[in-house]
C-alpha positions as CSV (number, residue, x, y, z in Angstrom):
1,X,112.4,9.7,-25.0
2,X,116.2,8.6,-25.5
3,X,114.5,6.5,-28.3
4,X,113.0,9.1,-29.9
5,X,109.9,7.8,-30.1
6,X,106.7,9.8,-30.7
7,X,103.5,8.6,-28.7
8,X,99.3,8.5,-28.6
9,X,97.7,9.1,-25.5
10,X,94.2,8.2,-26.0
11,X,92.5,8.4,-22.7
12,X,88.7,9.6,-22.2
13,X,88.0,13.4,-21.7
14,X,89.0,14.4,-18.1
15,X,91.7,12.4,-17.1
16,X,94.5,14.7,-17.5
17,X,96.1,14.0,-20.9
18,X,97.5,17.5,-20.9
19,X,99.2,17.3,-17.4
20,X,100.7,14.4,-18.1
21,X,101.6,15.8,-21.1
22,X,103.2,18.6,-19.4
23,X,105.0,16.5,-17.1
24,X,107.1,15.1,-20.1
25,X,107.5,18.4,-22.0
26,X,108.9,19.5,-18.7
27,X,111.2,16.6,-18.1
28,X,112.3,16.4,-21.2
29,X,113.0,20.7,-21.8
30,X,114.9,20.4,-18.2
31,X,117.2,17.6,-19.3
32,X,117.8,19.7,-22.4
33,X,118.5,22.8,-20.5
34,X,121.3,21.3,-19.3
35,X,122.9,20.1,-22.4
36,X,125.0,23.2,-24.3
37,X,124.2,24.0,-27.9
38,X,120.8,25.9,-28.8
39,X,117.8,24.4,-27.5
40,X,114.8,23.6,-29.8
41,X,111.6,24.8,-29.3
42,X,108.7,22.9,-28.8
43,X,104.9,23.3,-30.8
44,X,101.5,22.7,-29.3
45,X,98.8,22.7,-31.9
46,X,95.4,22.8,-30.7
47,X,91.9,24.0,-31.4
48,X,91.3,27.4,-31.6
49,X,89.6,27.0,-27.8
50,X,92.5,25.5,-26.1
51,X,95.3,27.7,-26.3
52,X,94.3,29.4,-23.7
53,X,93.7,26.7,-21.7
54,X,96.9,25.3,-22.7
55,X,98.8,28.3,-21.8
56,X,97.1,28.4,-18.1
57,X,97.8,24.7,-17.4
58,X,101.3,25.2,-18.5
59,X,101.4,28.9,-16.0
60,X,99.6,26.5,-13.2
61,X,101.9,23.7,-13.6
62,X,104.9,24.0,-14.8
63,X,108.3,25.7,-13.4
64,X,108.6,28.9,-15.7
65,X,112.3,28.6,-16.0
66,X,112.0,25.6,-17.4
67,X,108.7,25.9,-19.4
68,X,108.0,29.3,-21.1
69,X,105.0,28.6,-23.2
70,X,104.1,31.4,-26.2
71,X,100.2,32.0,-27.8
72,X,101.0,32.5,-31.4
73,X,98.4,35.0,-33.1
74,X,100.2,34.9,-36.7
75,X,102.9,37.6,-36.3
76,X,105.9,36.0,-38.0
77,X,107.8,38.1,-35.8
78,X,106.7,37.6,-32.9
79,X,107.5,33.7,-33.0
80,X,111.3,34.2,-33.8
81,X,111.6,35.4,-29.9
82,X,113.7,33.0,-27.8
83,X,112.3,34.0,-25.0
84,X,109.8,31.0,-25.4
85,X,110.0,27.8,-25.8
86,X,107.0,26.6,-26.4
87,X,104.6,27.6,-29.0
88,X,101.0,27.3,-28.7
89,X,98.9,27.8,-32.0
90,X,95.8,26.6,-33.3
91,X,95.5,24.1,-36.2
92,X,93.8,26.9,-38.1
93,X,96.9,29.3,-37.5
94,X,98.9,26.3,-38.4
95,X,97.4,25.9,-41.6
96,X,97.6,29.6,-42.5
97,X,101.0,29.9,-41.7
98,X,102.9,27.1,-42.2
99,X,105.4,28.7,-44.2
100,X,106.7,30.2,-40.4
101,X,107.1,27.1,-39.7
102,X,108.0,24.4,-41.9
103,X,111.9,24.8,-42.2
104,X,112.0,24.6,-37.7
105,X,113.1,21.6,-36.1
106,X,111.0,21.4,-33.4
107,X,111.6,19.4,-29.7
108,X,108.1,18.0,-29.5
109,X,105.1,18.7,-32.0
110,X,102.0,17.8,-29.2
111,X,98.9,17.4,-31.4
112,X,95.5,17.8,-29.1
113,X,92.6,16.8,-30.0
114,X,94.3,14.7,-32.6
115,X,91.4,13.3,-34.4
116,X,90.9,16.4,-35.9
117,X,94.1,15.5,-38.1
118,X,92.1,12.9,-39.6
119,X,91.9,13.2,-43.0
120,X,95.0,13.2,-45.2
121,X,93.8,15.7,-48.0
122,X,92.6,18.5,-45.5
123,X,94.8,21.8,-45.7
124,X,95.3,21.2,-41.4
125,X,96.9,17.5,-41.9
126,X,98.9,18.9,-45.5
127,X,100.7,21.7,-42.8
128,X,100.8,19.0,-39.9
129,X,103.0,17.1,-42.3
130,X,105.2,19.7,-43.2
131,X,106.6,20.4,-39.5
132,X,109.8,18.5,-38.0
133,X,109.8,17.5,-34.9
134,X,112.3,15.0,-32.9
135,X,108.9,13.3,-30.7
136,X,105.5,13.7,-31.8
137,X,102.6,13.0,-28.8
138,X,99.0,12.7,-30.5
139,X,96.6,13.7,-27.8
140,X,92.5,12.5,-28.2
141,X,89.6,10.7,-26.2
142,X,88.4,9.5,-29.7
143,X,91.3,7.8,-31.3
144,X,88.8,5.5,-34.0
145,X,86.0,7.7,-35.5
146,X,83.6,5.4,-37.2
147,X,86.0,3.6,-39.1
148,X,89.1,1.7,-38.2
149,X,91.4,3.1,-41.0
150,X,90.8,6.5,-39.2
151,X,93.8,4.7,-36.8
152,X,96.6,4.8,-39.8
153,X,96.5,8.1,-39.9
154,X,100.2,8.7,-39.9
155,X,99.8,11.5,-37.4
């Protein structure tokens, strides 16, 4: 990460793309614990039938003084709390309110199920584009969807 290089992790369905996910995130928030200044938040964008999923794994695996991972619902308010420092939203939520988001710099912007990004005139890829992040991970078990330009993407 001292490059500041953003990532794909394409490996088939079950084989633990979001743990080793989490190991980073939690690697990478602990080293930035211990620098001083305001730490950035991080934002985990998934389908609407992960965050939960991704907010246990994160409770089941992670230290939670290190990782202290939010479900955003759409309350503008309720994502200014720095309490948390990660935020887990949909891409639908993302899409909706984008406008909470867009002027963050973000730590990490982890994209799950990153295929779904796809296609550069949807509204979900239009907000994706919008949000600043320092590393980008693309998460997916199907990184080419019938056609090979699918890979360029800029995602």
């Amino acid at each position: 990460m001292k490059y500041n290089m953003s990532a794909a992790l394409c490996d088939d369905m079950g084989l633990g793309k979001t743990l080793q996910t989490l190991v980073v995130l939690q690697e990478e928030i602990s080293k930035q614990l211990q620098k001083p200044g305001k730490m950035k938040r991080s934002l985990v964008v998934v389908p609407s039938s992960l965050t939960e999923h991704w907010h246990h794994e994160i409770r089941q695996f992670c230290d939670p003084d290190i990782v202290k991972p939010y479900v955003y619902s759409g309350s503008k308010n309720s994502q200014d709390n720095d309490e948390y420092n990660v935020i887990i939203m949909s891409y639908l939520s993302l899409s909706k309110g984008i406008e909470n988001f867009k002027r963050e710099n973000f730590f990490f912007l982890i994209l799950d199920e990153a295929h779904l990004v796809k296609n550069p005139k949807s509204k979900i890829y239009k907000a994706m584009k919008q949000v600043s992040a320092q590393h980008k991970i693309a998460l997916t078990g199907t990184p080419i969807q019938v056609n090979i330009i699918n890979v360029y993407s800029d995602v």
